[in-house]
C-alpha positions as CSV (number, residue, x, y, z in Angstrom):
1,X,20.4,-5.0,4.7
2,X,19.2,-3.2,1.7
3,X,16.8,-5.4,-0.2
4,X,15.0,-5.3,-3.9
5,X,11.4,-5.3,-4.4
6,X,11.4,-9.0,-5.1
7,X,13.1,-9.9,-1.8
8,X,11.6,-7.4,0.5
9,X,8.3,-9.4,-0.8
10,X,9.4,-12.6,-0.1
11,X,11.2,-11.9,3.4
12,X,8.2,-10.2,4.5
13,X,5.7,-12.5,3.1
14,X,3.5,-9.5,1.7
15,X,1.2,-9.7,-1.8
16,X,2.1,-7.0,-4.2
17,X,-1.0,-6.0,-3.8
18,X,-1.0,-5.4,-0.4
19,X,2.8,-3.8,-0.7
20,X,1.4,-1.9,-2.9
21,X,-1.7,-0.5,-0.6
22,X,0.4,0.0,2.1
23,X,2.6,2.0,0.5
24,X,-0.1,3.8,-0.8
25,X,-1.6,4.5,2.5
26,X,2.6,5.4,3.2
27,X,2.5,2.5,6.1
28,X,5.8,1.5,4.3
29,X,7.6,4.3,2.8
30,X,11.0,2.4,0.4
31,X,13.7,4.2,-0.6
32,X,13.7,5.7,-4.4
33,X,16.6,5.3,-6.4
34,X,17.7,6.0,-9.6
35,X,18.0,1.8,-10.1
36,X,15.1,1.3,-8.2
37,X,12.9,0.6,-5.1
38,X,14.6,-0.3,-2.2
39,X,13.5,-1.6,1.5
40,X,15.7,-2.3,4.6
41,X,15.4,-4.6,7.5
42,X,13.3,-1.9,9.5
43,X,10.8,-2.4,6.9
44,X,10.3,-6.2,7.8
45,X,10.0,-5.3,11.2
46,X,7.4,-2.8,10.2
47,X,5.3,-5.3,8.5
48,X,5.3,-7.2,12.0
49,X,4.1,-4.4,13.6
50,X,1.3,-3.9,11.1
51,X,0.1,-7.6,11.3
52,X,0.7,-7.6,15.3
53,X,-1.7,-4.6,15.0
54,X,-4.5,-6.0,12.8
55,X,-4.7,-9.6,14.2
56,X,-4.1,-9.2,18.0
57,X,-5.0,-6.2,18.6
58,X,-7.9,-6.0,16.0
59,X,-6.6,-2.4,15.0
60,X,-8.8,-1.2,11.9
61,X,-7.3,0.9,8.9
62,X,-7.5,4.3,10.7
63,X,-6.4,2.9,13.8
64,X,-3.2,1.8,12.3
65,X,-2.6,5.2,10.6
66,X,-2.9,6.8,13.7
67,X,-0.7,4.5,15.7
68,X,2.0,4.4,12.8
69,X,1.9,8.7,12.9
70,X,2.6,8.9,16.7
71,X,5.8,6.5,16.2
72,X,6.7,8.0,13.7
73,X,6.4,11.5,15.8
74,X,8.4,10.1,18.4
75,X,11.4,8.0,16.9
76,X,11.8,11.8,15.5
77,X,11.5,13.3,18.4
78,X,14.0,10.9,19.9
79,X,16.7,11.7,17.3
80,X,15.9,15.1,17.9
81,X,16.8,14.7,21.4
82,X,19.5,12.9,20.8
83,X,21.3,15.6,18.3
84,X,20.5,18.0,21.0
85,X,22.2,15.8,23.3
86,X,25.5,15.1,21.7
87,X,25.3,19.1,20.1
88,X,24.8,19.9,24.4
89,X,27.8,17.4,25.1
90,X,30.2,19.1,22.7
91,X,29.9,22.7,23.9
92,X,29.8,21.7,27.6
């Protein structure tokens, strides 16, 4: 679900500062448009993530960056795998 500023903010329960910050620091990343800023549903569920990391596991700022870089590294490596896959699948 594709989802406006305004109701990204209020489904994920973020400040506009802190939206902001975050997508300074490129935690969150929202789609530019020509009519806009847009977030999707996997943006929620990366605000979860975030929180999960800073209240139960106590992660600091550079911690997170770190930990959101290497999942970010692999969900591309596992479309990369998966391309290879299905390009593998065709030819044989």
């Amino acid at each position: 679900m594709r989802m406006d500023k305004k109701t990204f903010l209020k489904t994920s329960g973020l400040q506009v500062k802190v939206l902001e910050l975050w997508i300074e620091q490129e935690w969150l990343v929202p789609q530019q448009t020509a009519s806009g800023v847009f977030f999707e549903e996997i943006d929620v569920a990366r605000v979860r993530l975030i929180r999960e990391l800073q209240s139960r596991i106590g992660a600091n700022d550079a911690g997170i960056d770190v930990i959101l870089h290497l999942m970010d590294q692999l969900h591309g490596m596992r479309r990369a795998m998966e391309e290879l896959r299905r390009d593998m699948a065709k030819k044989g």
